[in-house]
Structure formats: structure tokens, C-alpha cells
N, CA, C and O of each residue as an XYZ file, in Angstrom:
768
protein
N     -71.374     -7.917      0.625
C     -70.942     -7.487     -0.678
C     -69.799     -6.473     -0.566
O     -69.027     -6.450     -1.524
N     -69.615     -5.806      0.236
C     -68.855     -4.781      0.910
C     -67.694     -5.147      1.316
O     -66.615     -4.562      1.229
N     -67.998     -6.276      1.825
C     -66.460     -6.861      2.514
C     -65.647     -7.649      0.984
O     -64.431     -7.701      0.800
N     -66.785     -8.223     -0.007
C     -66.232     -8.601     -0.713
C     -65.354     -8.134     -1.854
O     -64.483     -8.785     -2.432
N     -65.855     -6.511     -2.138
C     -65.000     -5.438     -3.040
C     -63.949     -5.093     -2.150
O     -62.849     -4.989     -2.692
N     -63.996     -4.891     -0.945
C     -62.946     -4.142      0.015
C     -61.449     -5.444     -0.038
O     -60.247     -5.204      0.075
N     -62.244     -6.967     -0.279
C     -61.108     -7.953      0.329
C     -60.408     -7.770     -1.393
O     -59.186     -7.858     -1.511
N     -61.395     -7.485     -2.805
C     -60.513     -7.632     -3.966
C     -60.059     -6.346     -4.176
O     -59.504     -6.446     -5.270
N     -59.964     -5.385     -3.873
C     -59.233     -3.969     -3.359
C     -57.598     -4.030     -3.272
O     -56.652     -3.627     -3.949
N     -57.870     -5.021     -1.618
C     -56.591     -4.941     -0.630
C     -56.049     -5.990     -1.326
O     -54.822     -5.963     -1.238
N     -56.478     -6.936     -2.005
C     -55.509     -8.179     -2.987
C     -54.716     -7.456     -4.607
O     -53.599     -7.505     -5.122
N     -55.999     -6.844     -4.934
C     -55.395     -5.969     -5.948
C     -54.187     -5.277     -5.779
O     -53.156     -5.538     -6.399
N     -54.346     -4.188     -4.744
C     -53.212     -3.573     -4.369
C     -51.665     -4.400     -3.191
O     -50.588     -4.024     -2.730
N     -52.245     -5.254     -3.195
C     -51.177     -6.013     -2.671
C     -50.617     -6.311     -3.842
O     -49.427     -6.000     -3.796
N     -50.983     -6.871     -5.102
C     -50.562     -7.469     -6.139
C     -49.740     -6.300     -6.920
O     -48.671     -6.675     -7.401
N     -50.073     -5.014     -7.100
C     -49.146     -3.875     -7.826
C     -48.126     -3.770     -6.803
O     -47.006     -3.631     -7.296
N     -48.148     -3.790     -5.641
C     -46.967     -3.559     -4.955
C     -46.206     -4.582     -5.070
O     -45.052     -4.172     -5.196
N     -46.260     -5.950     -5.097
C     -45.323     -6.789     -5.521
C     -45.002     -6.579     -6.813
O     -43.869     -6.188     -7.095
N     -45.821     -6.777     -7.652
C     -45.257     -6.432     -9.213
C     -44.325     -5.180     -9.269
O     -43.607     -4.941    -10.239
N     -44.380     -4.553     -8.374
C     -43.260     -3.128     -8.668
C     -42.145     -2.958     -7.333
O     -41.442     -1.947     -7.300
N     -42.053     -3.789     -6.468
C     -41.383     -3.940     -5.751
C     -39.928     -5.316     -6.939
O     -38.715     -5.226     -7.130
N     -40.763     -6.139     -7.301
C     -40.104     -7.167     -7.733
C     -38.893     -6.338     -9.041
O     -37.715     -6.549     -9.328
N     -40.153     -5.165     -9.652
C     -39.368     -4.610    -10.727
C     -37.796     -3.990    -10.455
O     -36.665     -4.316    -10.816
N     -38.461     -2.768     -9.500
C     -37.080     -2.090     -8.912
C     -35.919     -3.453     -7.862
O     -34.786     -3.137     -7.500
N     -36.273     -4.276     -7.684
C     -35.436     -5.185     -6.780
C     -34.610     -5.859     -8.412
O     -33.426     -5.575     -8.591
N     -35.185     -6.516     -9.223
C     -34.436     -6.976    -10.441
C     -33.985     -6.328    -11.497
O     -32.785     -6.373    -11.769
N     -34.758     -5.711    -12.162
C     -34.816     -4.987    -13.515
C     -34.459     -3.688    -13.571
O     -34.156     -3.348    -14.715
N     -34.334     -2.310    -12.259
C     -34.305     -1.560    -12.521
C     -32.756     -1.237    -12.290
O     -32.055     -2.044    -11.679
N     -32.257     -0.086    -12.771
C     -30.629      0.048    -12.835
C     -30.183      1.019    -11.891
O     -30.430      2.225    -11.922
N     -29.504      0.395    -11.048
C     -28.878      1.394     -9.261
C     -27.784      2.012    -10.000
O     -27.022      1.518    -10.832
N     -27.854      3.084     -9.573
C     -26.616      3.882     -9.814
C     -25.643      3.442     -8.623
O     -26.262      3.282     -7.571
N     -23.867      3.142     -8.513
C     -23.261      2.688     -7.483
C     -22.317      3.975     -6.968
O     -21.539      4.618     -7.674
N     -22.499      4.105     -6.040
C     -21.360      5.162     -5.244
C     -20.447      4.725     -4.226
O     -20.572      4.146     -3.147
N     -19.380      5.232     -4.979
C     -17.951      4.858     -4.453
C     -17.623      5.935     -3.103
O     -17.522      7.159     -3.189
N     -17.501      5.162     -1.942
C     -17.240      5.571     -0.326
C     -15.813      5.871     -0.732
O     -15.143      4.958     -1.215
N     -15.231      7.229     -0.556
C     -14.206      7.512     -0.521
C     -13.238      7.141      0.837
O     -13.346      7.935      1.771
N     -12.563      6.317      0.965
C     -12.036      5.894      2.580
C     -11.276      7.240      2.308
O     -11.998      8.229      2.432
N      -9.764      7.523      1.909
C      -9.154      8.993      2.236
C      -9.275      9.902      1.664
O      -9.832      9.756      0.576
N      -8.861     11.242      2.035
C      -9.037     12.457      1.654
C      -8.052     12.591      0.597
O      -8.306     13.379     -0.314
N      -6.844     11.864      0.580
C      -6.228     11.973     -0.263
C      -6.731     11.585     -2.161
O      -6.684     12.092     -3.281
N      -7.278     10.101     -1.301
C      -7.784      9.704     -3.199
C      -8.909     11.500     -3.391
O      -8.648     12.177     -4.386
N      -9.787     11.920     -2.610
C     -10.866     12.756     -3.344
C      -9.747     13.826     -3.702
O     -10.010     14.355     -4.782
N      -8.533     14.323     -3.103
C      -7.962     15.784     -3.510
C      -7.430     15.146     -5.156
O      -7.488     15.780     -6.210
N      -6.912     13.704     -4.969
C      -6.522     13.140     -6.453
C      -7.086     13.305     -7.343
O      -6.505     13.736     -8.339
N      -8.631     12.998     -7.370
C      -9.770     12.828     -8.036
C     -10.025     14.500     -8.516
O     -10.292     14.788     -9.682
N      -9.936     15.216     -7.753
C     -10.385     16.470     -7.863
C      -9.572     17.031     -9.038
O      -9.981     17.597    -10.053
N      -7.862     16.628     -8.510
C      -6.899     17.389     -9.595
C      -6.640     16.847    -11.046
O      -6.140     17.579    -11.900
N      -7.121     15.072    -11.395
C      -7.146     14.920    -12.485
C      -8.088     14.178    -12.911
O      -8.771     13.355    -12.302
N      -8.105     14.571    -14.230
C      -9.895     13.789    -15.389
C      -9.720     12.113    -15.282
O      -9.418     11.544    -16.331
N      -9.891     11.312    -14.089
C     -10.151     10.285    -14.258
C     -11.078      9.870    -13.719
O     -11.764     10.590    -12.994
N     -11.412      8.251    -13.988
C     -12.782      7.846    -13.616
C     -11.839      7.117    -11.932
O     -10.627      6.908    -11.864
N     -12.867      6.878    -10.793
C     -12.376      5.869     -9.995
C     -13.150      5.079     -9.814
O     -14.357      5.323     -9.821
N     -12.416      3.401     -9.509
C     -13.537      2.595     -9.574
C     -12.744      1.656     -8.739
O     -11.559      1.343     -8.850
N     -13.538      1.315     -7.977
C     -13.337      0.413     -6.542
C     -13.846     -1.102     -6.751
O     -14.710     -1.633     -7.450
N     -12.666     -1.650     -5.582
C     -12.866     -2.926     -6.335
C     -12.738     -3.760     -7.790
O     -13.581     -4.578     -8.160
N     -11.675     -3.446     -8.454
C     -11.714     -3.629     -9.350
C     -10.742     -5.046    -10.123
O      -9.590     -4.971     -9.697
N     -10.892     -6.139    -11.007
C     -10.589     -7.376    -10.757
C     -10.147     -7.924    -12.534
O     -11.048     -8.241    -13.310
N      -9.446     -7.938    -12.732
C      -9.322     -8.461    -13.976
C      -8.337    -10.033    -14.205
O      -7.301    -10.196    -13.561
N      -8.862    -11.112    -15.222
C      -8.580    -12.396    -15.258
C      -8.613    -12.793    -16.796
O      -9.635    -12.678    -17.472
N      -7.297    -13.313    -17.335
C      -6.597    -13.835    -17.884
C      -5.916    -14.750    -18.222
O      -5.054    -15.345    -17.576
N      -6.409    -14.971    -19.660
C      -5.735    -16.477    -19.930
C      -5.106    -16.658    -21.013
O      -5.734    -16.330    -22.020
N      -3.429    -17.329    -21.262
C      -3.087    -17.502    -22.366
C      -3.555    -18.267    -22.917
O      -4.566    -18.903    -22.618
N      -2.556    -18.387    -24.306
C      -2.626    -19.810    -24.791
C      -2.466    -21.061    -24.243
O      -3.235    -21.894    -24.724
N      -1.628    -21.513    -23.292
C      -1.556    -22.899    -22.500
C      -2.672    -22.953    -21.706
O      -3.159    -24.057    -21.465
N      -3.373    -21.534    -21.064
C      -4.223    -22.480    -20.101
C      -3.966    -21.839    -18.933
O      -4.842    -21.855    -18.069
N      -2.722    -21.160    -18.692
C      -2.357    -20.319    -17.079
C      -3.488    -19.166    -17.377
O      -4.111    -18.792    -18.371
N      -3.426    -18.816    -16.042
C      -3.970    -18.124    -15.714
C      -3.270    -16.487    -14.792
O      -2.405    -16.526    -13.918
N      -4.024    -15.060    -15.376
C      -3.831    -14.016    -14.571
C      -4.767    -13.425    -13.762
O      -5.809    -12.944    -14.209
N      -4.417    -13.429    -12.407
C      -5.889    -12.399    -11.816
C      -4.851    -11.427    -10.998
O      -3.854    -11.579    -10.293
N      -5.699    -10.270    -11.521
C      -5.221     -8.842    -10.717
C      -6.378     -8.499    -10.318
O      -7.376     -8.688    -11.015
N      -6.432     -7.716     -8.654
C      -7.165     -7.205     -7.802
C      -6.947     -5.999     -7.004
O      -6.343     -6.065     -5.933
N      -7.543     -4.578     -7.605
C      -7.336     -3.701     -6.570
C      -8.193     -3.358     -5.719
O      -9.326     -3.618     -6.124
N      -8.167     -2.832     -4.594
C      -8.977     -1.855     -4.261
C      -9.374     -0.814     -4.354
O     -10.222     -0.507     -3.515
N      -8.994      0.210     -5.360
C      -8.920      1.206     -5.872
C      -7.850      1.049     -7.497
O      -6.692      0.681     -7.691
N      -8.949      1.534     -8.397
C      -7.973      2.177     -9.592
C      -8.406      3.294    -10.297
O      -9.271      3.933     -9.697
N      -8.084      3.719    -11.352
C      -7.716      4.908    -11.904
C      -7.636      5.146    -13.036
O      -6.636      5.790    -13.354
N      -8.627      4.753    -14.168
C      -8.304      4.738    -15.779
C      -8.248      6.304    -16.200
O      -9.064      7.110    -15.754
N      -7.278      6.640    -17.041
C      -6.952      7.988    -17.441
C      -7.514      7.984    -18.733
O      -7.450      7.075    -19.562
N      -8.171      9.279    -18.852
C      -8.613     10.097    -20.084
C      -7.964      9.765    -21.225
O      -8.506      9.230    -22.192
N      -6.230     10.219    -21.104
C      -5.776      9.892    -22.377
C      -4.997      8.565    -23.032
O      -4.395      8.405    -24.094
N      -5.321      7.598    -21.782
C      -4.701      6.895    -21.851
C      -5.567      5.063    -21.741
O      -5.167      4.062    -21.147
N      -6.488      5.216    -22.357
C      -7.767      4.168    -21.411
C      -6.972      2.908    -21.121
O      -7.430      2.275    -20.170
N      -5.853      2.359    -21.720
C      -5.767      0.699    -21.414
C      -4.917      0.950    -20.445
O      -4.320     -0.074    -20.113
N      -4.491      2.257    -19.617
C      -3.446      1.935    -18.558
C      -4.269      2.086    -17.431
O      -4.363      3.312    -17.381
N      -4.678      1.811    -16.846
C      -5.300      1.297    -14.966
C      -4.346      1.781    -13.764
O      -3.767      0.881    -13.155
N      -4.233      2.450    -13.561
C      -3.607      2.742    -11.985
C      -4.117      2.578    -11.250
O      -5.128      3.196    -10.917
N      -3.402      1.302    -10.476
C      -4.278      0.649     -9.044
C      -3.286      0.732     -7.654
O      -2.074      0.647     -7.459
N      -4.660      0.977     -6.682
C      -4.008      0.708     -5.370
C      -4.499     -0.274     -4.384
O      -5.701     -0.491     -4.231
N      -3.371     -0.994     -3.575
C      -3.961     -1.708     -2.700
C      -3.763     -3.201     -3.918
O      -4.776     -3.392     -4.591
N      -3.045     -3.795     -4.084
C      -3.052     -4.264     -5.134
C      -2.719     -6.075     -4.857
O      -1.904     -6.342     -3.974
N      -3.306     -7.113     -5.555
C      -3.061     -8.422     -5.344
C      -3.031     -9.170     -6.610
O      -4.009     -9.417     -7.316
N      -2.106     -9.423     -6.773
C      -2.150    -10.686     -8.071
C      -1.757    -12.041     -8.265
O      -0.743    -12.346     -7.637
N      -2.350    -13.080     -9.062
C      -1.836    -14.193     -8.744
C      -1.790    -14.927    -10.027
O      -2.678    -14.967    -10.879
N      -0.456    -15.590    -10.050
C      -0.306    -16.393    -11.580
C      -0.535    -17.658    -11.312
O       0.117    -18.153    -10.393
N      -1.394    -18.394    -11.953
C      -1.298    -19.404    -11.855
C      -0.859    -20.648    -13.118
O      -1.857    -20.763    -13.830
N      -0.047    -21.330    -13.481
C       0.758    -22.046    -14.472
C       0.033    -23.138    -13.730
O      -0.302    -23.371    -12.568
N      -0.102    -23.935    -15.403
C      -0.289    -25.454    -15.246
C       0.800    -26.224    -15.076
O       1.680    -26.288    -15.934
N       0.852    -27.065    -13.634
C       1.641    -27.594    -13.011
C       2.388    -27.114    -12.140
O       3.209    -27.959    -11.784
N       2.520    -25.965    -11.519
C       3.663    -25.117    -11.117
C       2.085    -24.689     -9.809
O       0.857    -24.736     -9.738
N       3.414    -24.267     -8.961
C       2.798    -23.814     -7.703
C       1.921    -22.169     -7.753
O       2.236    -21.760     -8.870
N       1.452    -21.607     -7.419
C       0.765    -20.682     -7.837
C       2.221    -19.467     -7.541
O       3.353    -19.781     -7.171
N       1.707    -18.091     -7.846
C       2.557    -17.098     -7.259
C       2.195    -16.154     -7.192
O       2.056    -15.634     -8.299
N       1.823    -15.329     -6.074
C       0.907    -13.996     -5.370
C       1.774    -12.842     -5.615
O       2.965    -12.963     -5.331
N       1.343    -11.738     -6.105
C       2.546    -10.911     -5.607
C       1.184     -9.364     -5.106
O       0.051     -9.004     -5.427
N       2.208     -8.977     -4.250
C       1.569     -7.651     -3.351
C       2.058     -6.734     -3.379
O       3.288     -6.736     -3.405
N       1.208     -5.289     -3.388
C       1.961     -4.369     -3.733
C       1.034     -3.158     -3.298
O      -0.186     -3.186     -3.459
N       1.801     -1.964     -2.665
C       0.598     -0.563     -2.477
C       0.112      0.008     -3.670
O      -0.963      0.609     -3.668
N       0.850     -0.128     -4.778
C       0.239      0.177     -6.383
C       0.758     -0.384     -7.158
O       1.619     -1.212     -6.860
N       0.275     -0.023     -8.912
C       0.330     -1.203     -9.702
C      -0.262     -0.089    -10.847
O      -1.251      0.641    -10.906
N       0.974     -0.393    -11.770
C      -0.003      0.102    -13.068
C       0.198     -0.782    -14.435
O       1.230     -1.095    -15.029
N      -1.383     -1.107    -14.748
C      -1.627     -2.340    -15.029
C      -1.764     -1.686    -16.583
O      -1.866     -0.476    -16.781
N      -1.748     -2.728    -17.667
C      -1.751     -2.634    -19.260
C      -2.625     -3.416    -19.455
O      -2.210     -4.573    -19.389
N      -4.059     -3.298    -19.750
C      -5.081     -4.279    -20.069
C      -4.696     -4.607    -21.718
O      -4.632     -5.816    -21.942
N      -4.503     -3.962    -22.582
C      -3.961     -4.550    -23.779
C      -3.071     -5.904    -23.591
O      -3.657     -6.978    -23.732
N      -1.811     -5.900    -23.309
C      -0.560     -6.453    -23.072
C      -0.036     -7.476    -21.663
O       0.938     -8.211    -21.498
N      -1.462     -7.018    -20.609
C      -1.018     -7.127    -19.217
C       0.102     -7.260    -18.553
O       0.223     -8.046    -17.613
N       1.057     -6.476    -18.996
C       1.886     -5.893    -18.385
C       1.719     -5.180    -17.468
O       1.030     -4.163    -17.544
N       2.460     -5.660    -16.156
C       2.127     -4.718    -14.840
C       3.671     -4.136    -14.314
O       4.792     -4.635    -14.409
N       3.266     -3.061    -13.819
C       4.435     -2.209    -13.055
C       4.182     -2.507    -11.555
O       3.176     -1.863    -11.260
N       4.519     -3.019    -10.739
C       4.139     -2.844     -9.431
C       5.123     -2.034     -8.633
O       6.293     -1.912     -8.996
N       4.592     -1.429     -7.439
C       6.063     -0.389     -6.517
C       4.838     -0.231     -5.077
O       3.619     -0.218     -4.902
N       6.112     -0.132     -4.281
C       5.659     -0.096     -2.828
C       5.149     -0.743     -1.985
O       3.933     -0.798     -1.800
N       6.164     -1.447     -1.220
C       6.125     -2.721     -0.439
C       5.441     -3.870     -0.941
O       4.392     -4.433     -0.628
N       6.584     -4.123     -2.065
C       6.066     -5.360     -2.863
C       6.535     -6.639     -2.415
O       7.408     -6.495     -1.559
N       6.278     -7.838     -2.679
C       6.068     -9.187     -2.265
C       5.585     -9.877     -3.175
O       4.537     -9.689     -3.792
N       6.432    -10.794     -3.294
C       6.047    -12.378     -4.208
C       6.650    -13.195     -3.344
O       7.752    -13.350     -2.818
N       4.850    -13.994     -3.372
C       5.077    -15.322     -2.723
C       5.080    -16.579     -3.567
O       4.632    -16.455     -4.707
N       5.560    -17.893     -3.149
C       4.733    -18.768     -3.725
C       5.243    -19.450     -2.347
O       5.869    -18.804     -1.507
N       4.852    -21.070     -2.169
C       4.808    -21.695     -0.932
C       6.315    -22.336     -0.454
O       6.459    -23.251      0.358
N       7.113    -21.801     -0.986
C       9.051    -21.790     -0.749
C       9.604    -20.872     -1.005
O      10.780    -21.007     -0.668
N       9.326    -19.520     -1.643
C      10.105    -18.663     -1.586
C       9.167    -17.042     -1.499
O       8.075    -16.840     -2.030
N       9.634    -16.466     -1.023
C       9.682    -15.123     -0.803
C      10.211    -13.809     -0.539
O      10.793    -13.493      0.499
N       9.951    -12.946     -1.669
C      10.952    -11.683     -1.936
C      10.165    -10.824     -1.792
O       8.968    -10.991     -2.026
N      10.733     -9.581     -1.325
C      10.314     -8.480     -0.800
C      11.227     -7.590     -1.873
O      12.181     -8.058     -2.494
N      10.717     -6.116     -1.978
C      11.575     -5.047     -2.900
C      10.272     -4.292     -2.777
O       9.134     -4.461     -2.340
N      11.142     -3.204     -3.496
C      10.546     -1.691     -3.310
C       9.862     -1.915     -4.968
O       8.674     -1.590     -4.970
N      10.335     -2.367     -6.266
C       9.798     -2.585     -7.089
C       9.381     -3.388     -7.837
O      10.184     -4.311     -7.702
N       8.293     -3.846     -8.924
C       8.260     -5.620     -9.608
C       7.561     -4.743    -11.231
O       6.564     -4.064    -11.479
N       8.659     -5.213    -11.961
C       7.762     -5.624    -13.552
C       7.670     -6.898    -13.891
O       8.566     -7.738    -13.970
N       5.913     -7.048    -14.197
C       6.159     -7.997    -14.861
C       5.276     -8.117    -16.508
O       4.109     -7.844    -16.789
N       6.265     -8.573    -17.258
C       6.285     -8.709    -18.722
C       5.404    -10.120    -19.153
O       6.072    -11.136    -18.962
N       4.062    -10.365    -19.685
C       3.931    -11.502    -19.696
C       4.373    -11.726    -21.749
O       4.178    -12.844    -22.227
N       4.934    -10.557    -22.706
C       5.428    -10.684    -23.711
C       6.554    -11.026    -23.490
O       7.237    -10.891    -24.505
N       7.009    -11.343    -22.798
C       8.590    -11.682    -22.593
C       8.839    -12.841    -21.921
O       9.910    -13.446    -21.910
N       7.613    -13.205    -21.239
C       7.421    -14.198    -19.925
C       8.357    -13.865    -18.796
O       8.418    -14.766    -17.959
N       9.134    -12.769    -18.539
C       9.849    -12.105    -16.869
C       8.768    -11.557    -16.287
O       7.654    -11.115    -16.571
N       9.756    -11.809    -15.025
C       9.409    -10.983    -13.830
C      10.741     -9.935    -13.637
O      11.747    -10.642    -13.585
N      10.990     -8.911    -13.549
C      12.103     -8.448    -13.466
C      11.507     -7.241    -12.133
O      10.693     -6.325    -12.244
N      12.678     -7.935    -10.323
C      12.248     -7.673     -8.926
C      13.459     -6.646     -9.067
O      14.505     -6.873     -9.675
N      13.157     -5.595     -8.461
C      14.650     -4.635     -7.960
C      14.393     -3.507     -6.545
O      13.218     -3.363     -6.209
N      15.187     -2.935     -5.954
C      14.956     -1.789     -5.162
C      14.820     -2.393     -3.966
O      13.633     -2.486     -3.653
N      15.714     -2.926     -3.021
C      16.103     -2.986     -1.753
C      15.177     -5.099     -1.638
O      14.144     -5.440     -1.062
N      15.956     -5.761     -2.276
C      15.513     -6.896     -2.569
C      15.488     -7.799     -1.420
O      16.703     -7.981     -1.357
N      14.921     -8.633     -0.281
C      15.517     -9.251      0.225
C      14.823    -10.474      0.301
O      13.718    -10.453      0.843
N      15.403    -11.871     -0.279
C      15.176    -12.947     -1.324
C      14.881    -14.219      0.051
O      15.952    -14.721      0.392
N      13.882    -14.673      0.694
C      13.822    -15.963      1.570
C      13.520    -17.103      1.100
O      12.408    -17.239      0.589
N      14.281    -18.020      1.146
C      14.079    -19.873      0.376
C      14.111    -20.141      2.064
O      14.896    -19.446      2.709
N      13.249    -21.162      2.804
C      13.679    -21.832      3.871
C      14.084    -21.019      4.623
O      13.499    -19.937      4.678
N      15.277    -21.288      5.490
C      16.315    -20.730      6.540
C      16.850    -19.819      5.189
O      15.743    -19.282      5.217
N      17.160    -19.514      4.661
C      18.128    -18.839      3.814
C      17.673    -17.080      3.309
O      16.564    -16.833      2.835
N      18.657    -16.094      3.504
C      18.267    -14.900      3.131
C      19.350    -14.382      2.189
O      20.573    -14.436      2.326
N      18.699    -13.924      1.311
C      19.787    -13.360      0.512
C      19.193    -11.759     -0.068
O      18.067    -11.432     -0.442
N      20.424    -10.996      0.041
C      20.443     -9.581     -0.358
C      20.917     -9.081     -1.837
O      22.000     -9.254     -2.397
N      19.777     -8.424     -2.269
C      20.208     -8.227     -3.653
C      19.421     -6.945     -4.605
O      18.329     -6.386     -4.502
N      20.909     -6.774     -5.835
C      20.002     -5.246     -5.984
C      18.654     -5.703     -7.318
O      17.462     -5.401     -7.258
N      19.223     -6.342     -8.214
C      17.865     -7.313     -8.513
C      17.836     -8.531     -8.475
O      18.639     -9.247     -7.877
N      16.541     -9.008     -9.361
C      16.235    -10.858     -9.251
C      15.395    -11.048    -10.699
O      14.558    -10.159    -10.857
N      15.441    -11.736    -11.453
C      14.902    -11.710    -12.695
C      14.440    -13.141    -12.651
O      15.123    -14.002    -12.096
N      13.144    -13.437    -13.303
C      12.642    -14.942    -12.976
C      11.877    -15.182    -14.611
O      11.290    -14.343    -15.295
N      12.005    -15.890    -14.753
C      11.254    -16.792    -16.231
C       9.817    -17.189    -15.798
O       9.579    -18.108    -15.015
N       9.259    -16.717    -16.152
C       7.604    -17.440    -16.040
C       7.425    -18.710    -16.675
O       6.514    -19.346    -16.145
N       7.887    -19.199    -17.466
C       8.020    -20.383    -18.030
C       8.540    -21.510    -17.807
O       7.945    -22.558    -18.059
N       9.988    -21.446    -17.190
C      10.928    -22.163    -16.610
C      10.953    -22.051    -14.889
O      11.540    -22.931    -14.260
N      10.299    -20.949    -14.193
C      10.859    -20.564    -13.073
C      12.364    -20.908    -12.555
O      12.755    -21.496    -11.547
N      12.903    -20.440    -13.405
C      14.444    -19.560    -12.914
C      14.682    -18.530    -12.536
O      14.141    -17.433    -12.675
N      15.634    -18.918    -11.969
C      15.583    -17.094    -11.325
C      17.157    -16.834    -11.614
O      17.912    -17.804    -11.553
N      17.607    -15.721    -11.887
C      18.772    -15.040    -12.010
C      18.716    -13.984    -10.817
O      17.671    -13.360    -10.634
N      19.884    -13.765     -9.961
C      20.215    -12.896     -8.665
C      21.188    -12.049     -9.031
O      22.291    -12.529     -9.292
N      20.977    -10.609     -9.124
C      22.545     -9.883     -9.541
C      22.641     -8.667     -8.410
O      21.637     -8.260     -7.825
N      23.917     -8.164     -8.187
C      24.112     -6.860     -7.893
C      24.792     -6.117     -8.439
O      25.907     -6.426     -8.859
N      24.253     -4.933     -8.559
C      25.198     -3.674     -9.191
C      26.370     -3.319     -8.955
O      26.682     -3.481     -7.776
N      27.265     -2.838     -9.694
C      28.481     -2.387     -9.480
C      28.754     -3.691     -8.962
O      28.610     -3.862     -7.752
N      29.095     -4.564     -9.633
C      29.808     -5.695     -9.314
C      30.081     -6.283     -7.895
O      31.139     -6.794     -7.527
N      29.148     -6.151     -7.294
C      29.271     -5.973     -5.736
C      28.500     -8.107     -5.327
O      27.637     -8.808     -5.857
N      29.067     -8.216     -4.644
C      28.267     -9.616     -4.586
C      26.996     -9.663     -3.676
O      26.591     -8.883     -2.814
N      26.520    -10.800     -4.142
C      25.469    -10.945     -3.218
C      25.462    -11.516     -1.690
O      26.157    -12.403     -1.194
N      24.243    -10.549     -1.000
C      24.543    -11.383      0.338
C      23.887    -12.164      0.641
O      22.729    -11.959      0.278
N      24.143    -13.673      1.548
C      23.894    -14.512      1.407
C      23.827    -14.754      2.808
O      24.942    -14.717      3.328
N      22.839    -15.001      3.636
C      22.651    -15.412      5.486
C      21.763    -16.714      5.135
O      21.043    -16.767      4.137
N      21.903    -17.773      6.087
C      21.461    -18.485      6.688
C      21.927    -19.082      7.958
O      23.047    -19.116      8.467
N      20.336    -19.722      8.486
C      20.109    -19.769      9.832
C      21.064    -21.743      9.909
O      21.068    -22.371     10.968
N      21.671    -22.266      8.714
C      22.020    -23.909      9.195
C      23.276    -23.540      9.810
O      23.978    -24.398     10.344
């Protein structure tokens, strides 16, 4: 009789520990803490009222059907400012129906969740699978449908390099316009 209260005991209490193991594993709410990799983001954090939030991913769709995804590893929503995002570590990719995709990279990015308008700067890059430009800066306007590239530009199709102080591209058409300042021409290398 002894063994038999002792065996519905140890079943009983086996049974609350699953029932409350299962709770905190599904239902209950983890608070998440953000691993600061540098000292720099915490002295940032310290000197102004923003939130930081890691990993952070936003995706977009017009009217046709393209598509926007932006990806940081770090951003930065400000107090007085909530729809502007300051991100670092930054990846984005457009994708248009019919059209080849187009990545662009960047050490920061300050993003417009209203408008998605992005600012990108610092060792920026747009790819798609034939061309690739490098520059120090990238806006891009999706109210306007540009990309407007500037700040030490240097433009690769194939064998072909070209130097320039900006590059302006149509999201719609993918055209691109190549200019330099002060009337200066563009430079133009290839390897044929």
C-alpha cells in the first residue's frame, strides 16, 4: 500500500513539473539582452536617449509586387524622432518583378520607416549579378524611384571600370546616368 501512495506521489510530482516546465518553455515572457560587441556602441548608448536593438530587419512591398528588405546588425530609434532608425552593419536588397535582384552594403544607414527612404554612407556597394559600384555614399528614394550613388565612385560592368563623382539609377527603368563635377569627364579603364 506504501509503495502504492509513494509510486502516485512521484507521478504526481513528475506531472507539476512538466506542466510548469512546459509553461515557462512556451507561455512565459523572456526578457532579451542585447551583448554589446564594442565599447563604443555602450559610450553611444550612454550619451544619448535611444533604444538599441540588434538584429534588426524590415520588408516591404509596393504596389506592383517588388519587394524591400533592410537588415542591420545594430540600430538606433531616437526619442524625438521614432520613424528614423539608425543602423549599422547594414544589408539591403530590392527585389523588382522581372529584373535581377540588387544588394547594396553599407557600415550605416539611416532608414525612414514611414517613406523608406534610406541614407546609406561608409563603404558602400551595390551589387546586382553585372554590375558593381562602390562609393563612400547611397540615397535611395523609393518616392521618386532613384538611387542617387556619390563620394569616390568606382563603377565595374565586366572588364570595364569607370570613375565617377556620381551615378543616378531609375528603379523602374534601371538606367543609370554617370556624371562628374566641374565638368570634368569621366574615367573610363578597361581590361579588352
Amino acid at each position: 500500500m506504501k509503495n502504492k501512495i509513494f509510486l502516485q506521489l512521484f507521478l504526481l510530482i513528475i506531472f507539476v513539473l512538466f506542466i510548469i516546465l512546459f509553461y515557462f518553455k512556451y507561455f512565459s515572457k523572456k526578457e532579451q539582452k542585447v551583448e554589446l560587441l564594442d565599447k563604443d556602441v555602450q559610450i553611444a548608448l550612454k550619451k544619448s536617449e535611444t533604444n538599441l536593438i540588434k538584429d534588426i530587419e524590415y520588408l516591404s512591398y509596393d504596389d506592383q509586387g517588388n519587394e524591400y528588405l533592410i537588415y542591420s546588425k545594430f540600430a538606433e530609434i531616437s526619442a524625438s524622432e521614432p520613424e528614423v532608425i539608425f543602423m549599422r552593419v547594414v544589408t539591403a536588397k530590392i527585389n523588382s518583378i522581372g529584373r535581377e535582384p540588387i544588394i547594396i552594403k553599407s557600415d550605416n544607414a539611416k532608414y525612414n520607416s514611414n517613406n523608406y527612404d534610406t541614407n546609406f554612407e561608409g563603404n558602400v556597394s551595390l551589387t546586382n549579378p553585372e554590375h558593381i559600384i562602390t562609393s563612400g555614399n547611397l540615397d535611395l528614394s523609393f518616392q521618386k524611384n532613384l538611387i542617387w550613388v556619390y563620394s569616390d565612385i568606382k563603377y565595374r560592368y565586366f572588364d570595364t571600370i569607370l570613375l565617377a563623382d556620381r551615378v543616378e539609377i531609375d528603379l523602374i527603368t534601371k538606367d543609370s546616368k554617370i556624371f562628374m563635377n566641374d565638368k570634368k569627364k569621366v574615367k573610363v579603364f578597361s581590361n579588352n
